[in-house]
C-alpha positions in Angstrom: -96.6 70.5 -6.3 -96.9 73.8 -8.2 -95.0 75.2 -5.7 -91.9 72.6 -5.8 -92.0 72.9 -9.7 -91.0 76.3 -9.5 -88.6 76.0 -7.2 -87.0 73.3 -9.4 -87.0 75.3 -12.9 -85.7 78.5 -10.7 -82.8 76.4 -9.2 -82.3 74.6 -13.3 -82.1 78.3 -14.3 -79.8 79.6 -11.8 -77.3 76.4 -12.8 -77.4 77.5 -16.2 -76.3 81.3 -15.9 -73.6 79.8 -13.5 -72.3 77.3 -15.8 -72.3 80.2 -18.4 -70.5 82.4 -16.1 -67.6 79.6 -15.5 -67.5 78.4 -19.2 -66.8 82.5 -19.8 -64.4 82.7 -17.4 -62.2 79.6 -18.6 -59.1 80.2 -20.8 -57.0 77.8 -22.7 -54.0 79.4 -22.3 -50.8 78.2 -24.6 -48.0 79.5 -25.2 -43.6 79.0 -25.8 -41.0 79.1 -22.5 -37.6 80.1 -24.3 -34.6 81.3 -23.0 -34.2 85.5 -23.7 -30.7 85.3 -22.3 -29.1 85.8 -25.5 -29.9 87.1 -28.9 -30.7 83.9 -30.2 -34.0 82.1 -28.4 -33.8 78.5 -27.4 -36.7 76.6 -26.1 -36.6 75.6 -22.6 -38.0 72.1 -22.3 -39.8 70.6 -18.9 -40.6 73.9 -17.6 -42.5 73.8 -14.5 -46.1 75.7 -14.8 -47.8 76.5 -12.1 -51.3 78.3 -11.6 -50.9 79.9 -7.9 -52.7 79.3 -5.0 -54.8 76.6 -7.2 -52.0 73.6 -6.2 -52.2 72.4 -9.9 -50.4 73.3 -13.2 -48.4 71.6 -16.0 -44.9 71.5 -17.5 -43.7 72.4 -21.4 -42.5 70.0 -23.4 -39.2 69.3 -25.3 -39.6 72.3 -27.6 -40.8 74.2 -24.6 -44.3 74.2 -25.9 -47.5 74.4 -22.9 -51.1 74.8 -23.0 -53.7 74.3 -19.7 -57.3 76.0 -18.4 -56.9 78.6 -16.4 -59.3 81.4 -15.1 -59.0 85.1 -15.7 -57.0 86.9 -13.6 -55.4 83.6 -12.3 -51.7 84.3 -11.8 -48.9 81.8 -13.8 -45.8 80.4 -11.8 -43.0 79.9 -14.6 -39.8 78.0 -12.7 -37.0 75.8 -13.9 -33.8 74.7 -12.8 -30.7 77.0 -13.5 -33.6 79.8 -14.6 -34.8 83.0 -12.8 -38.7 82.2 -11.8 -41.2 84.7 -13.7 -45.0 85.4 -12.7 -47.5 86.6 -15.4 -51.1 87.3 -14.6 -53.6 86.7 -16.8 -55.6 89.5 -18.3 -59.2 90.1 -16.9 -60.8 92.1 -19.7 -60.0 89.4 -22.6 -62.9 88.9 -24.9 -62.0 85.3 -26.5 -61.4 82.2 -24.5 -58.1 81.4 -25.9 -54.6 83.5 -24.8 -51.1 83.1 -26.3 -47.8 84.1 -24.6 -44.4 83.7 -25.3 -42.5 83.7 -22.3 -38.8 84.6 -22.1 -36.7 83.5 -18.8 -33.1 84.6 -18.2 -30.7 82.4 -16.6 -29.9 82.3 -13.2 -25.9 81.5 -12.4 -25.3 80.4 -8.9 -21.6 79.8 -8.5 -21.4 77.2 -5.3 -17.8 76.6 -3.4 -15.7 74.5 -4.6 -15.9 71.0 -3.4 -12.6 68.5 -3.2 -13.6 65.3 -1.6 -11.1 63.1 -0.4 -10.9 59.6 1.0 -9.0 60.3 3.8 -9.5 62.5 6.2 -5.7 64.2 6.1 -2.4 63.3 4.3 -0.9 61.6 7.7 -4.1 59.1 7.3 -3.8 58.0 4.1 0.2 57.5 5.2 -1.3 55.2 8.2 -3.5 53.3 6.2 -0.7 53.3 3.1 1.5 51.1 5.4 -1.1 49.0 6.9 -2.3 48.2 3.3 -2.4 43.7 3.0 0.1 43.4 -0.1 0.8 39.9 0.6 2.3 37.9 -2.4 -1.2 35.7 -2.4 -2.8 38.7 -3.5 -0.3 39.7 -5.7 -0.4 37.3 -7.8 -4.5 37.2 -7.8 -4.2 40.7 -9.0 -1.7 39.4 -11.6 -3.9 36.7 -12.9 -6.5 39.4 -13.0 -5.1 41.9 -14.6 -3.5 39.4 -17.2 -3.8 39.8 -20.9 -5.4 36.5 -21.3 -7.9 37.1 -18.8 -8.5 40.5 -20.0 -9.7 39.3 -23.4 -11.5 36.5 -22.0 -13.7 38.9 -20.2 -13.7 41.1 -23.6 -14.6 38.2 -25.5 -17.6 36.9 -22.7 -19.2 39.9 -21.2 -22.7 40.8 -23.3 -22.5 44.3 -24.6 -25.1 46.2 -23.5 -27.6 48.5 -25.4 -25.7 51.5 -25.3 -22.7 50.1 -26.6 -24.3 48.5 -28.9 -26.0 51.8 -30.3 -22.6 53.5 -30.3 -20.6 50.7 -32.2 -23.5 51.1 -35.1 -23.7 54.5 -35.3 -19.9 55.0 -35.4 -20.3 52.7 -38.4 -22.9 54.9 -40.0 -20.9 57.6 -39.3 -17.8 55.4 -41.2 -20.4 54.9 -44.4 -21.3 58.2 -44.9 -17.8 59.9 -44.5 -17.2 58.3 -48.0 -20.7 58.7 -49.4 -20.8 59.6 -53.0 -17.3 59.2 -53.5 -14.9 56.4 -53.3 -13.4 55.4 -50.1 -9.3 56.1 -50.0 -6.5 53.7 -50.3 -4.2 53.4 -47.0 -1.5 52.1 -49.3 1.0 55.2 -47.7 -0.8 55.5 -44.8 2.3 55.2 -41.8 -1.0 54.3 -39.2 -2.6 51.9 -41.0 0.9 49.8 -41.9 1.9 49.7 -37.9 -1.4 48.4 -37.3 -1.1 45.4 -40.0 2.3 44.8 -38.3 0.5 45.2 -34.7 -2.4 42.4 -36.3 0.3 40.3 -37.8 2.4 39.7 -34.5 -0.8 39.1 -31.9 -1.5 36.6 -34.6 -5.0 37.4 -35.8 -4.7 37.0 -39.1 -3.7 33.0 -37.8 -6.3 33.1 -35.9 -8.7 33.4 -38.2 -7.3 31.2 -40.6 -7.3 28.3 -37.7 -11.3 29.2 -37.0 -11.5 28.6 -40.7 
């Protein structure tokens, strides 16, 4: 019994000075990824961080900000797309458990062949399939009723706008508010551009139009 208790508060000991050893040995290591290709820095957002040969890591954020635990002496994997991939190792003889780096990356420009995709394989296919094309006057006039003005503006009245369009009509519109903030807006009185579209308004009949809805 005196014997196994011994053994226990050696082996609760030895944990101990381990743990101690690890916690030492741990860094929280934070930093900046920016781009030291030109005289100005930019951040580099979503860079990939990588602690080798440990198969785990982290990325920076927007503003290209990163922190993680890492070991001394562990080596850092910096890689992102369009960037040349830099390795920094961190110090062994630090005395504090906190490090900060700020890591510059230069950009890597791969200039790839140019590409030109075509439908057809050569000019004399496209001649082929050019002739063979159905143009039958049934689908003529399908096109026709298609391509109509009527039905045109039926679809534009009908279709749902989506969210982006939606977000782009009201910010052109804050855009329009604030162009004239402070001051009053100008009278298009002699403004050539904003007579031809009256006219334009006044002969597609909207103007009638809304009258009539009235």
């Amino acid at each position: 019994m005196k014997k196994a208790l011994i053994f226990t508060s050696f082996m609760f000991c030895v944990s101990i000075v381990a743990a101690q050893q690890l916690d030492s040995n741990l860094i929280q290591f934070s930093g900046m990824v920016l781009d030291g290709s030109d005289r100005q820095l930019y951040p580099i957002p979503y860079t990939n961080i990588l602690v080798k040969s440990k198969g785990r890591g982290t990325y920076s954020d927007f503003k290209g900000f990163f922190s993680i635990v890492v070991e001394k002496g562990d080596t850092i994997i910096f890689s992102a797309l369009g960037y040349k991939t830099v390795e920094f190792e961190i110090p062994t003889d630090l005395k504090e458990d906190r490090y900060s780096l700020v890591q510059l990356m230069t950009q890597d420009a791969i200039n790839l062949p140019e590409t030109v995709v075509f439908p057809w394989p050569s000019r004399e296919h496209f001649k082929l399939e050019f002739l063979a094309m159905d143009v039958t006057p049934e689908l003529q006039q399908i096109a026709s009723r298609n391509l109509a003005n009527e039905a045109l503006a039926k679809m534009r009245d009908e279709v749902v706008t989506d969210g982006n369009e939606n977000a782009d009509y009201y910010l052109r519109q804050q855009a329009k508010d604030y162009y004239h903030i402070g001051q009053q807006a100008p009278m298009h009185i002699f403004n050539p551009i904003q007579w031809k579209k009256f006219f334009d308004a006044w002969k597609r009949g909207d103007f009638k139009k809304k009258r009539d809805n009235k």
